[in-house]
C-alpha angles and dihedrals in degrees: 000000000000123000127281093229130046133175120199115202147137137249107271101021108139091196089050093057088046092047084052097067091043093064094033090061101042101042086045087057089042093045082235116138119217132202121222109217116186107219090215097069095060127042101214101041073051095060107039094039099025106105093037113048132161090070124162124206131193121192084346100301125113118256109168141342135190094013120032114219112205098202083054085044096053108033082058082052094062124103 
């Protein structure tokens, strides 16, 4: 079973980076796991996600981009 968050970025994105330590924290505190996917290896991950990375998905949803608000993050965590 894949992972309940994924974020999808690129290498050298200082939001990315920011965005990181937002989900690592949140899904620590939560015990989720989360998977880090980079939009430029794959064309079609590059197209639909390319001008706003960093974006967060639970579930598959989206739940942020750009900036990654923890409160957002969490609440689409819960049960």
């Amino acid at each position: 079973m894949s992972d309940r968050v994924v974020m999808y970025s690129r290498v050298g994105c200082h939001l990315c980076a920011e965005a990181r330590g937002v989900v690592q924290e949140v899904c620590g505190r939560q015990g989720v796991s989360f998977t880090e996917v980079d939009v430029d290896g794959d064309a079609e991950l590059k197209e639909r996600y390319g001008d706003e990375v960093p974006v967060v998905t639970v579930d598959g949803a989206v739940v942020g981009f750009w900036r990654i608000d923890p409160t957002v993050l969490a609440h689409a965590l819960e049960p």
